[in-house]
VOKE-976660 format. One record per residue (C-alpha): residue in three letters; x, y, z. Coordinates in steps of 0.1 Angstrom, whole numbers, padded with zeros to 4 digits, always signed. Layout:
ALAXYZ
...
// end
This chain:
UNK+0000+0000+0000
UNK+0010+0039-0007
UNK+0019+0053+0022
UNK+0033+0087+0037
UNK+0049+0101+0068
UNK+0032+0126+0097
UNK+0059+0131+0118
UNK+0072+0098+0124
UNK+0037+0076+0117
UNK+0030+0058+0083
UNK+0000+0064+0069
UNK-0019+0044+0044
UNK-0030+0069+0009
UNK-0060+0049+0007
UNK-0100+0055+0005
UNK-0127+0030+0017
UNK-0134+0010-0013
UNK-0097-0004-0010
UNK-0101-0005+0030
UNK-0129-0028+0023
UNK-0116-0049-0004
UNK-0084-0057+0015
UNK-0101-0063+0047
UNK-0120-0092+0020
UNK-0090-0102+0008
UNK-0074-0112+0047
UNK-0107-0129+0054
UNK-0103-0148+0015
UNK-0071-0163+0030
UNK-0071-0159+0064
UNK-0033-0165+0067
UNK-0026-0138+0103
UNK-0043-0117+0120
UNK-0040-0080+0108
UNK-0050-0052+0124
UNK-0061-0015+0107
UNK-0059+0013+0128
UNK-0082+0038+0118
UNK-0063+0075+0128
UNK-0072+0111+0129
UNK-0048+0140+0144
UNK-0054+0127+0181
UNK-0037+0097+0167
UNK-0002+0111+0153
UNK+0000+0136+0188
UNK-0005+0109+0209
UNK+0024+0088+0184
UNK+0043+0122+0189
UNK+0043+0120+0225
UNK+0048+0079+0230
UNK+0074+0066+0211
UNK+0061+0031+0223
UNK+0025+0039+0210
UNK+0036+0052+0174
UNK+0057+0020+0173
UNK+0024+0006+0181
UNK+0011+0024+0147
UNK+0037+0019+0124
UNK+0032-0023+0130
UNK-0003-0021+0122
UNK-0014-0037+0088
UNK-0029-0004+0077
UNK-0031+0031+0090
UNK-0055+0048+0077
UNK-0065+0088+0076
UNK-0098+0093+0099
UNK-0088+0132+0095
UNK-0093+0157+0068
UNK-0057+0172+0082
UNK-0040+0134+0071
UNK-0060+0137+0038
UNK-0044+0170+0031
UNK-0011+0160+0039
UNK-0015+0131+0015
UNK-0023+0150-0013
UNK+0004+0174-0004
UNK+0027+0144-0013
UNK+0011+0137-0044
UNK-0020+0112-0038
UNK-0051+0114-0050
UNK-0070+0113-0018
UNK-0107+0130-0020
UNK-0123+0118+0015
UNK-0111+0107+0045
UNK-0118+0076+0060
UNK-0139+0083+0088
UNK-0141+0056+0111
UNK-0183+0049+0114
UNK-0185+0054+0078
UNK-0161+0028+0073
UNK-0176+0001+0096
UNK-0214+0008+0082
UNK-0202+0009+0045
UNK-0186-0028+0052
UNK-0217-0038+0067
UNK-0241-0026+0036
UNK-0218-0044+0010
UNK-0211-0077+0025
UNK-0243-0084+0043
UNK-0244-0121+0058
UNK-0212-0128+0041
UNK-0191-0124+0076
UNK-0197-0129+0110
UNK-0188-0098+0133
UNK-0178-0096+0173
UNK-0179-0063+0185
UNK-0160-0056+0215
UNK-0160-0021+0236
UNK-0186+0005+0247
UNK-0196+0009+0273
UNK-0223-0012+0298
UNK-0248-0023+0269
UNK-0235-0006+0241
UNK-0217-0033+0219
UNK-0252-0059+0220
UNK-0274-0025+0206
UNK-0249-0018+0183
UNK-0249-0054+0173
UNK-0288-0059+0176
UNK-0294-0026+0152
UNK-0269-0032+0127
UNK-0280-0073+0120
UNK-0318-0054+0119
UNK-0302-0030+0094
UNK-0278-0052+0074
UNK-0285-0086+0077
UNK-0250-0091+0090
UNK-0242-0123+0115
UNK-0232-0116+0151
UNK-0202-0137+0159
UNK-0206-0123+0201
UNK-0204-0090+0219
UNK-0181-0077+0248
UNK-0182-0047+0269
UNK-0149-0046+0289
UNK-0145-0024+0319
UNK-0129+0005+0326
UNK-0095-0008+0337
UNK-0070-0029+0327
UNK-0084-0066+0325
UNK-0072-0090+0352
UNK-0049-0120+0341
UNK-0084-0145+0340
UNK-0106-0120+0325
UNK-0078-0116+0295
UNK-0080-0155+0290
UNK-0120-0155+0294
UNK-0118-0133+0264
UNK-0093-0150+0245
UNK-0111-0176+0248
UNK-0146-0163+0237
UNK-0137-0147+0209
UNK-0118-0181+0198
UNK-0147-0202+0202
UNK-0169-0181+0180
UNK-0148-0175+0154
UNK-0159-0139+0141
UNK-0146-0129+0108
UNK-0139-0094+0115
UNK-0134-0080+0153
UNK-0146-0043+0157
UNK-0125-0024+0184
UNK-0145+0005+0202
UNK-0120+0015+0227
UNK-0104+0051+0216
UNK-0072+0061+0206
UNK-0047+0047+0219
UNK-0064+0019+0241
UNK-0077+0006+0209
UNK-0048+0005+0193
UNK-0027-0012+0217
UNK-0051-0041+0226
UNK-0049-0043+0191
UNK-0015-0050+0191
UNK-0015-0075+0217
UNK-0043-0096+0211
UNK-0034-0103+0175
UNK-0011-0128+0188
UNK-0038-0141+0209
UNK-0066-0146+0186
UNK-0067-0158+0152
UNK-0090-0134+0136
UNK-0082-0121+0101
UNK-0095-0084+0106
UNK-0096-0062+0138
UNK-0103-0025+0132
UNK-0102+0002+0157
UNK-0134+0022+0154
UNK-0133+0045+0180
UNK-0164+0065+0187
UNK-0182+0047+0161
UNK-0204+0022+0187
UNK-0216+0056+0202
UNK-0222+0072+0176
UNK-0245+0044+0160
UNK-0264+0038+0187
UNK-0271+0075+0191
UNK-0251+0074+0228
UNK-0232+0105+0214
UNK-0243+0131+0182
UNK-0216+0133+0155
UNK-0206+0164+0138
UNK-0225+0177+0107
UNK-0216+0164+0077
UNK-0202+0199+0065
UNK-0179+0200+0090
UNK-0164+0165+0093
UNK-0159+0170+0054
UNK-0139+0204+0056
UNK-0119+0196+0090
UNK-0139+0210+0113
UNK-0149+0181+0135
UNK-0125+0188+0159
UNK-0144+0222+0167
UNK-0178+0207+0175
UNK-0162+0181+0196
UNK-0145+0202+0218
UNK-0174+0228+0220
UNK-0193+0194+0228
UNK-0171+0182+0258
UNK-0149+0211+0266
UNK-0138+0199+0301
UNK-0120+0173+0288
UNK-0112+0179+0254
UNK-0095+0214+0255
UNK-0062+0199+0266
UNK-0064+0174+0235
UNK-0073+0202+0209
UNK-0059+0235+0220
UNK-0029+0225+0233
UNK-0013+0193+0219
UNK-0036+0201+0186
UNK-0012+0235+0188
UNK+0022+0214+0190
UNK+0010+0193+0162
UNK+0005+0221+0136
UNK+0039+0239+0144
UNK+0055+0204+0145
UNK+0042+0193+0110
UNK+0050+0228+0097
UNK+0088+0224+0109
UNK+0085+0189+0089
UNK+0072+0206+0055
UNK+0097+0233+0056
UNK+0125+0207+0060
UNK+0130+0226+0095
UNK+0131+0195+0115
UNK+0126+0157+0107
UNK+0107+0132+0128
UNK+0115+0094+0127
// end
């Protein structure tokens, strides 16, 4: 896959249809498990700021731009890139073109959350539930890990859909693809709240044009102003040293 750097994380120069037919091509031959991190700016700061999480990024199978700021600095090296690829849209879009062709285990959310996001999108889509999970909010114990393991094992799922947030997601990612032979886990972030209606998403307008960020943190100010205002500041003058050649970021 085409790919380009954002200060020190490889991203994928890739649109949906492709997302989708590769994700079809690992279940086709079910060879590993892979893992696609979907990843917006919040990503690449919190990569900027752990060296162990964008280590973490740069192993995934795919990393791909959930951010109108990535899209723009893909096209900026030379790729034709028109949309982001924004997490729900991703996960929904899968769901309306394969149907009952996979089975699906959904695992975050909170209390609840991953069995109505489940029950609403077989009702919508036709698509078959492998088993649902709703982890707590802490670290799993040692037997609650292998409980897991376990479960999703036994039922198989074709593709598991991470709701967990950047970078939880990403890392439990990481370390239960050598626990679980499942060929697809994506990292959807927000997307079981946002399709079960737990949390309203940005207008379209404004998740198209980069403004998403802005009616998030007027949303939940309290505890995103940190996130946008002042590591969302670092990231712009950061990635502006790295286009003017001022600075380079491995």
């Amino acid at each position: 896959m085409p790919d380009f750097g954002v200060l020190g994380v490889r991203v994928n120069a890739i649109q949906i249809p492709a997302v989708i037919a590769t994700m079809e091509s690992w279940i086709r031959n079910r060879t590993s498990t892979h893992f696609v991190a979907v990843t917006g700016m919040h990503g690449v700061v919190e990569a900027h700021r752990q060296r162990t999480f964008r280590n973490i990024l740069n192993s995934a199978d795919l990393v791909v731009p959930d951010g109108m700021p990535l899209v723009w600095m893909g096209r900026r090296h030379g790729y034709t890139m028109p949309r982001r690829v924004y997490g729900p849209e991703l996960m929904e879009t899968f769901f309306k073109q394969t149907g009952d062709r996979y089975s699906h285990f959904f695992y975050g959310g909170a209390d609840g959350v991953a069995d109505l996001l489940a029950g609403k999108m077989h009702g919508l889509y036709g698509i078959r539930i492998a088993g649902t999970y709703c982890p707590p909010f802490r670290n799993l114990t040692a037997e609650e890990d292998r409980q897991v393991t376990s479960r999703i094992q036994l039922t198989a799922p074709d593709v598991l859909w991470v709701g967990l947030s950047t970078p939880k997601q990403e890392k439990w990612m990481c370390d239960f693809r050598e626990k679980v032979d499942v060929p697809v886990m994506v990292g959807v972030g927000a997307a079981f709240d946002f399709h079960t209606g737990r949390v309203r998403q940005a207008p379209t307008w404004m998740r198209e044009h980069g403004l998403e960020w802005f009616f998030r943190l007027v949303s939940e100010p309290r505890r995103l102003w940190r996130r946008y205002l002042v590591y969302g500041s670092q990231l712009v003058w950061n990635i502006n040293l790295e286009i003017l050649n001022l600075r380079k970021f491995n």
